[in-house]
C-alpha positions in Angstrom: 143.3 35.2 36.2 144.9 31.8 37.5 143.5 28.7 37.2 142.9 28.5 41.0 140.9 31.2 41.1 138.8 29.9 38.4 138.4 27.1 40.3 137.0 29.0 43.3 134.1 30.7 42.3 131.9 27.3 41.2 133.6 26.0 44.7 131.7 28.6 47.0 129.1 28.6 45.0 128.1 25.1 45.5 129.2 25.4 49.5 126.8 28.4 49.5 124.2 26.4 48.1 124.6 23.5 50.2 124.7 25.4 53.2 120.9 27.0 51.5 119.7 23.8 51.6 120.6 22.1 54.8 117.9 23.9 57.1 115.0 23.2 54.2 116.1 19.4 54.4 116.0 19.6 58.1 112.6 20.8 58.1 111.6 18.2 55.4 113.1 15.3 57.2 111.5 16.6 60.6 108.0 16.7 58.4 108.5 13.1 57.4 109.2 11.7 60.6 105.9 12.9 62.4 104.6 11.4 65.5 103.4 8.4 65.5 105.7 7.0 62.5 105.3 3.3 63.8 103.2 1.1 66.5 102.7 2.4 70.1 101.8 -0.2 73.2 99.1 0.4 75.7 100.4 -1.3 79.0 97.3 -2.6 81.4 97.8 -3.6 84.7 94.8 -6.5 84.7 94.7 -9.8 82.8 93.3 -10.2 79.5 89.2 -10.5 79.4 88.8 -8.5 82.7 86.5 -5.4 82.2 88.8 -2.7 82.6 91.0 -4.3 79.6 87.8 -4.8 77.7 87.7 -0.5 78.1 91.5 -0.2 77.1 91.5 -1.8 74.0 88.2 -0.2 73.1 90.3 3.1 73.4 93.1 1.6 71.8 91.4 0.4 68.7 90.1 3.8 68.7 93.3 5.9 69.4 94.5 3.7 66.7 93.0 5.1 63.8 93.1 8.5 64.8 97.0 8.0 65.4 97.0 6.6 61.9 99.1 3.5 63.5 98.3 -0.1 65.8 98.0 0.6 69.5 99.2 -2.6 70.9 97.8 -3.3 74.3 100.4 -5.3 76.5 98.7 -6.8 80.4 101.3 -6.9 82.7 99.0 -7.3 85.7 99.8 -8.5 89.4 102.0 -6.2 92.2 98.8 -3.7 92.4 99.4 -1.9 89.3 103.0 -1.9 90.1 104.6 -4.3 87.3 103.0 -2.2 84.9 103.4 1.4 86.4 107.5 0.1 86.9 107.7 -0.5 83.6 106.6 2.6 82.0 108.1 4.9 84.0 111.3 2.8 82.7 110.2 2.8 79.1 111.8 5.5 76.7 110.4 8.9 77.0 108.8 8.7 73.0 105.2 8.6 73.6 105.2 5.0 72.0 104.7 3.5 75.7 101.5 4.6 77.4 100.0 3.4 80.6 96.6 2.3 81.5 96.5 4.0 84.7 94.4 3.7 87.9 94.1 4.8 91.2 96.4 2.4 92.7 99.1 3.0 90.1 98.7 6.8 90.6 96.8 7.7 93.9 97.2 5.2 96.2 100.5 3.3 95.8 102.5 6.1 96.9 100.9 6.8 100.0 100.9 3.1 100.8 103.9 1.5 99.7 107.2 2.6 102.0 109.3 1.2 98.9 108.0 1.3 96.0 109.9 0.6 92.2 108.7 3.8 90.6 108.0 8.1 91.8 104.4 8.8 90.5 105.2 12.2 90.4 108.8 12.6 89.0 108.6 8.9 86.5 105.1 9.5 85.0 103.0 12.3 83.5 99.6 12.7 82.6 98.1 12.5 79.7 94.3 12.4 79.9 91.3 10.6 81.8 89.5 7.9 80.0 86.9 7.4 82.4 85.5 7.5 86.3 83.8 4.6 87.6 81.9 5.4 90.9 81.6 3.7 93.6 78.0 1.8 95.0 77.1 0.3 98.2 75.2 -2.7 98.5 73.9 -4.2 101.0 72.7 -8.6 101.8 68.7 -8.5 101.5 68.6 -10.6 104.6 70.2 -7.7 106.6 66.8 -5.9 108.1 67.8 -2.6 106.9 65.9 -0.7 103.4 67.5 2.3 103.2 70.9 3.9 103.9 69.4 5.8 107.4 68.3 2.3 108.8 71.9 0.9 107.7 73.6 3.3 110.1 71.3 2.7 112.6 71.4 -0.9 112.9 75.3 -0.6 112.8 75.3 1.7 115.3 72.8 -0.8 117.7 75.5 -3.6 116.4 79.0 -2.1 116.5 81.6 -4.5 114.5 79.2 -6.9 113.8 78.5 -5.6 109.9 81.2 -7.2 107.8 81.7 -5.3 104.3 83.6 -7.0 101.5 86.2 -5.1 98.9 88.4 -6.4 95.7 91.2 -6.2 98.3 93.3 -4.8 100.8 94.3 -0.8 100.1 92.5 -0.3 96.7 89.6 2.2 96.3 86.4 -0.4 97.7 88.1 -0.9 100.7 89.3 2.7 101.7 85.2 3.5 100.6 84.1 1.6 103.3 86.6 3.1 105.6 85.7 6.7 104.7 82.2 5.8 105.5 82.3 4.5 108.6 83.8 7.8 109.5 81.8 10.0 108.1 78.6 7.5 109.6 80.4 7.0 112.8 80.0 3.6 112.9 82.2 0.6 112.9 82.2 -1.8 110.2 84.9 -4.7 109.5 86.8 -4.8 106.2 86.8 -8.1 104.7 89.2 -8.2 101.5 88.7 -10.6 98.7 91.0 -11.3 95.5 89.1 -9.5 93.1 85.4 -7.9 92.7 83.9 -11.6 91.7 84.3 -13.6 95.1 83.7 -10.1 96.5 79.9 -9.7 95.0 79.5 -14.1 95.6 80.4 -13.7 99.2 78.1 -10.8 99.4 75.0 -13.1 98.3 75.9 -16.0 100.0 75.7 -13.8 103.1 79.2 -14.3 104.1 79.7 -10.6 104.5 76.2 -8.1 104.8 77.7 -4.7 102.8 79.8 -4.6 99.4 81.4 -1.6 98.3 82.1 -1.9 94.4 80.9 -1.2 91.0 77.8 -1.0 89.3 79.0 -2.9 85.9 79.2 -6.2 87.3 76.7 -5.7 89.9 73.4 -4.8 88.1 72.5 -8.6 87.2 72.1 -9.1 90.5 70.3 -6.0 91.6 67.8 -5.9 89.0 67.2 -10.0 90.3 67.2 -8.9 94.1 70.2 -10.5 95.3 72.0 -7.9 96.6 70.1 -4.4 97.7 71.9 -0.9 96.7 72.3 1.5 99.4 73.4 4.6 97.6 76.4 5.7 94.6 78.9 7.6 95.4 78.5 10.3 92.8 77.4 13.5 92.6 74.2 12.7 90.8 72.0 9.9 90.2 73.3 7.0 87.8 71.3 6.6 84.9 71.5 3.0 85.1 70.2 3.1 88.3 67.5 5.9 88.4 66.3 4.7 91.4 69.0 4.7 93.7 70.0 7.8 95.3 73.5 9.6 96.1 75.3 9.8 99.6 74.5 13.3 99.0 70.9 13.3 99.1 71.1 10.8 102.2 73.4 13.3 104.2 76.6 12.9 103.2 77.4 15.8 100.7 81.1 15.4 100.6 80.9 11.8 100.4 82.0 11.4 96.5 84.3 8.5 95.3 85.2 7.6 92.0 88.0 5.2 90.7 89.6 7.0 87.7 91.2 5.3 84.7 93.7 7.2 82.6 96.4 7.4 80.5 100.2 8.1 81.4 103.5 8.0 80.0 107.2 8.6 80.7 107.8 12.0 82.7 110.1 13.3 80.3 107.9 12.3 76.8 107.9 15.7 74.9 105.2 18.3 75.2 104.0 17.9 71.4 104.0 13.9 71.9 101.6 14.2 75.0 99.3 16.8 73.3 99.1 14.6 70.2 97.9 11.6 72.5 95.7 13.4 74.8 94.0 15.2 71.3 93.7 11.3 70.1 91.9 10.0 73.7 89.3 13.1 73.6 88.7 12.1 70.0 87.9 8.1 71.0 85.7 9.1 73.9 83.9 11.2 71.9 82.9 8.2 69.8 79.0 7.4 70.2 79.8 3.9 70.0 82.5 3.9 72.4 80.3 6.4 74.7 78.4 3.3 74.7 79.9 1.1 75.8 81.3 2.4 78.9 78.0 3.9 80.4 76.3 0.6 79.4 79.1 -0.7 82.2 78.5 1.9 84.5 81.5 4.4 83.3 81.1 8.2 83.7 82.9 9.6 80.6 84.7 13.3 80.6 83.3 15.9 78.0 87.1 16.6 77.3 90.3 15.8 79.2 93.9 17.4 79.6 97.1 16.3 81.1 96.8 19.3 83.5 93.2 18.5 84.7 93.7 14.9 85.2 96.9 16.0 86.8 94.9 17.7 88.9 92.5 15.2 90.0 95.5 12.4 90.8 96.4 15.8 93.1 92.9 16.1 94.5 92.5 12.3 95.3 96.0 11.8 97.0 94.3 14.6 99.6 90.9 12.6 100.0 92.7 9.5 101.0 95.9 10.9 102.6 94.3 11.6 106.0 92.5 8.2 106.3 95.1 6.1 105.4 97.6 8.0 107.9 95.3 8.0 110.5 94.1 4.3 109.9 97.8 3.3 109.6 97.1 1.1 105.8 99.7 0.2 104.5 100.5 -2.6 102.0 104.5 -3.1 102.7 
């Protein structure tokens, strides 16, 4: 036998066992590097302090220690949403980067932006909804109206002489009014403010008689009789507000609006990244504490979310508000 063959046989042998061995430490490195290995962001699209960032980094803190690492949360407010929505649909597809995502930054953008920095559809993807918050209407006590029938009466008897205030031009408030007034058949003038504050002030101060908002920030000044709710626009009954009833029950059975909060992340962030977040966000929300604190600010929370069902309702929404906002020529370009 020659030396070189001699030599051979350890030779395979240790290619052979190499080769063995490569797919077991594949596995073992792919075990190690699990998802989340390091910090993930939570971008909001409001300034610090505001209550809808007060609700993101409840979730976040939450999230957090479920994920096992620190959810950062990052505003970039201003643009409607879009600074924020722009920059995670730029991010890198990892599931580190996650959006705080609205209405506007989902729903409403698209339809009323011409030119807008980012595709709802083909940058982002679903992951699961946090949270609705429904819509009220409020009315100045000084208007001579107690109840949502005399409300379209007396508009009817003064057509354009209501003035109703929003948090802006395009958002949710203002196409609420809008939808209203058709569905009432009265005419009503849309008076935007910068933000739900100044919008609820001028409301008491009688600047404008109607206010369609939120409850949260709101029930202050309707327990003290400042401002008078009309109805909510949910399917049933707020408990915070046992009193007041729904469109619904006033005539008005389709009339349900709800701004939904959610999160989102790059289109392309794999499957097993987006199942591991949305499995983390049902786990926060199912948090007493946390429960808690959103109802206590008017909130409606989700038994359990997917990225397909709150897919679904960004879907369902786009058609609520498509036809108003076509016909009614909004636009925000």
């Amino acid at each position: 036998m020659s030396y070189t063959r001699i030599l051979r046989r350890p030779v395979l042998q240790f290619l052979a066992a190499v080769t063995l061995a490569a797919p077991l430490a594949t596995a073992a490195w792919a075990q190690s590097a699990k998802f989340p290995d390091r910090p993930l962001s939570l971008v909001v699209p409001y300034a610090p302090g505001a209550t809808t960032d007060q609700i993101a980094r409840a979730v976040a803190d939450r999230m957090g220690r479920e994920l096992g690492q620190t959810v950062v949360v990052e505003n970039r407010a201003g643009g409607n949403g879009i600074i924020a929505a722009t920059h995670i649909a730029q991010s890198r597809p990892d599931g580190y980067a996650m959006l705080l995502s609205s209405d506007s930054t989902s729903v409403l953008n698209p339809m009323l932006y011409h030119r807008l920095s980012y595709n709802a559809d083909r940058d982002l993807r679903a992951v699961a909804l946090l949270s609705d918050l429904p819509v009220i209407m409020m009315v100045n006590p000084k208007l001579p109206v107690s109840n949502l029938s005399e409300f379209v009466a007396y508009a009817k008897a003064h057509p354009g002489k209501i003035n109703y205030s929003s948090t802006g031009n395009g958002g949710t408030f203002h196409l609420a009014g809008e939808l209203f007034s058709q569905a009432a058949g009265i005419e009503i003038t849309h008076i935007p403010y910068k933000g739900g504050a100044p919008a609820l002030q001028a409301l008491m101060a009688n600047e404008v008689q109607a206010l369609f908002g939120v409850v949260g920030s709101a029930l202050p000044q309707i327990r003290a009789g400042k401002v008078r709710p009309m109805a909510v626009a949910t399917r049933e009954r707020l408990p915070l507000l046992p009193d007041v009833p729904t469109f619904a029950e006033l005539g008005f059975p389709d009339y349900v609006v709800l701004v939904r909060y959610g999160l989102m992340v790059p289109a392309a962030t794999p499957d097993e990244h987006v199942a591991r977040l949305a499995s983390a966000a049902n786990k926060a929300l199912a948090e007493p504490a946390l429960r808690k604190t959103f109802t206590d600010l008017g909130f409606i929370l989700p038994a359990q979310s997917s990225p397909q069902a709150y897919s679904a309702l960004i879907q369902s929404d786009r058609a609520l508000w498509a036809d108003l906002i076509q016909r009614k020529q909004i636009s925000l370009d």
